[in-house]
C-alpha positions as a printed NumPy array, in Angstrom:
array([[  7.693,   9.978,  -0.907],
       [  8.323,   6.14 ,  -1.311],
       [  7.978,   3.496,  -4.011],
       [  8.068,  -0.05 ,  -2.679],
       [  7.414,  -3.571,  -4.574],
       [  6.425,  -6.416,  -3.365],
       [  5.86 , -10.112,  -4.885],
       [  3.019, -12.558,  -3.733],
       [  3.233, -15.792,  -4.978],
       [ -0.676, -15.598,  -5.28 ],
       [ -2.925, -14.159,  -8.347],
       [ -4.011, -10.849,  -8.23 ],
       [ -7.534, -11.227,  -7.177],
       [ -6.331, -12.704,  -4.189],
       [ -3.832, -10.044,  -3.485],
       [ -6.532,  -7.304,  -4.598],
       [ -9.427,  -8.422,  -2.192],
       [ -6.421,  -8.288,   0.65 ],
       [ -6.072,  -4.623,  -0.229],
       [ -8.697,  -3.419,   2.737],
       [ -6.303,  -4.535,   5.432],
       [ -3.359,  -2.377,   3.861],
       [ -5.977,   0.584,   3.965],
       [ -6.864,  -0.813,   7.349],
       [ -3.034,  -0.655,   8.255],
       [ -2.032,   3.082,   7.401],
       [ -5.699,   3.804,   8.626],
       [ -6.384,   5.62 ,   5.449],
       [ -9.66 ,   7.332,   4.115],
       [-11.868,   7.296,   1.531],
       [-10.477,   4.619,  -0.318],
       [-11.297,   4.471,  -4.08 ],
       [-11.008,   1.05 ,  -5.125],
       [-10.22 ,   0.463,  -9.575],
       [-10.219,  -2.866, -10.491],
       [-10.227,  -2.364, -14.087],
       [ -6.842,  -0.864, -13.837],
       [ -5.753,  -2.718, -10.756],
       [ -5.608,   0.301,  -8.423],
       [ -6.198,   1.545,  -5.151],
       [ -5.921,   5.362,  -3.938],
       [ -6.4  ,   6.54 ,   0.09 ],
       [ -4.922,   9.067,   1.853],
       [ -4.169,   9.451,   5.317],
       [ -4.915,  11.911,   7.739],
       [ -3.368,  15.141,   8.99 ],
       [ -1.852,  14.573,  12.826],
       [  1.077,  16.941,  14.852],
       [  3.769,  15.038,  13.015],
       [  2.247,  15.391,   9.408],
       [  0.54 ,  16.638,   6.567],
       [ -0.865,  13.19 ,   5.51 ],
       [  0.168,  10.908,   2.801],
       [ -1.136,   9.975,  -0.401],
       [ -0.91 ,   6.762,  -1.345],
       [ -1.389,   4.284,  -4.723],
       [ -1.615,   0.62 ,  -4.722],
       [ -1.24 ,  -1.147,  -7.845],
       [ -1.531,  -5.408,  -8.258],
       [ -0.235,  -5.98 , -11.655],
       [  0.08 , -10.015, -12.554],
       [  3.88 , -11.445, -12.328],
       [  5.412, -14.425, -13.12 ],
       [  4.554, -16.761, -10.13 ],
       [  1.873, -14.615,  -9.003],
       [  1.547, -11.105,  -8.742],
       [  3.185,  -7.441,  -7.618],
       [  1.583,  -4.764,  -5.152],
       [  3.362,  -1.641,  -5.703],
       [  2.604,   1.039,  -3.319],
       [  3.562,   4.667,  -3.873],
       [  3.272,   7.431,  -1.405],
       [  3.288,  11.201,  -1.913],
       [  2.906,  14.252,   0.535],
       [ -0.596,  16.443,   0.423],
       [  1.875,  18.977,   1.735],
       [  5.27 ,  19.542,   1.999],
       [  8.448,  18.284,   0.282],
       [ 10.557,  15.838,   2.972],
       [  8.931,  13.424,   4.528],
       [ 11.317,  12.273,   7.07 ],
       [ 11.002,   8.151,   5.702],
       [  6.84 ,   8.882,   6.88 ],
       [  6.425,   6.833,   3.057],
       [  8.707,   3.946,   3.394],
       [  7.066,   3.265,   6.654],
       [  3.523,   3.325,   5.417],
       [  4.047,   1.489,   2.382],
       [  5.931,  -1.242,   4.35 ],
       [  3.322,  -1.099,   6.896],
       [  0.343,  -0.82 ,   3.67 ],
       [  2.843,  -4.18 ,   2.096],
       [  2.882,  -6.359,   5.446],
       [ -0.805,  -6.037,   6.499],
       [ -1.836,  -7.207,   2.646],
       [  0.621,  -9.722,   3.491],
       [ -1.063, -10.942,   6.757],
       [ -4.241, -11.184,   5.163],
       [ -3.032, -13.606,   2.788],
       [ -1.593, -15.984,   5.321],
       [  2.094, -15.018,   4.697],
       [  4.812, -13.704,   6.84 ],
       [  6.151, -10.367,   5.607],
       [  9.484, -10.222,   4.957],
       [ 12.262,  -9.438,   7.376],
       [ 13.442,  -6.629,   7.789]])
């Protein structure tokens, strides 16, 4: 389970139509895309290592531009071994590539 921020110095439209390549990313299904409320929910699937993840993308407007938070949860299990913090870095950096910025270092 993982709970990452991060800030775009673009509005949220911009960061919400660059949601696909997060999904894309973590190679997620089903996406269900909310944009009254700003929020995306996919899951991904089960493999030999896990379960599968849950995951929540919010774009909220901030000063300067906007936030994506991205929020992970197991379908199964209770530990997930930093699975979360990867994906939602990994969900984070592709919405960053599609915007034409460099993710962060890390």
């Amino acid at each position: 389970m993982a709970d990452l921020q991060f800030p775009f110095p673009a509005p949220p439209e911009a960061v919400w139509n660059a949601l696909p390549a997060g999904v894309d990313a973590v190679r997620g299904h089903g996406p269900h895309y909310d944009a009254q409320r700003g929020l995306l929910s996919t899951r991904t699937g089960t493999t030999w290592r896990s379960w599968g993840q849950e995951i929540v993308a919010q774009v909220s407007p901030a000063p300067g531009g906007s936030t994506l938070t991205v929020r992970t949860s197991l379908k199964f299990g209770v530990v997930d071994w930093g699975e979360g913090k990867k994906l939602c870095t990994r969900f984070g950096d592709a919405v960053a590539g599609a915007l034409g910025l460099t993710p962060p270092a890390r």
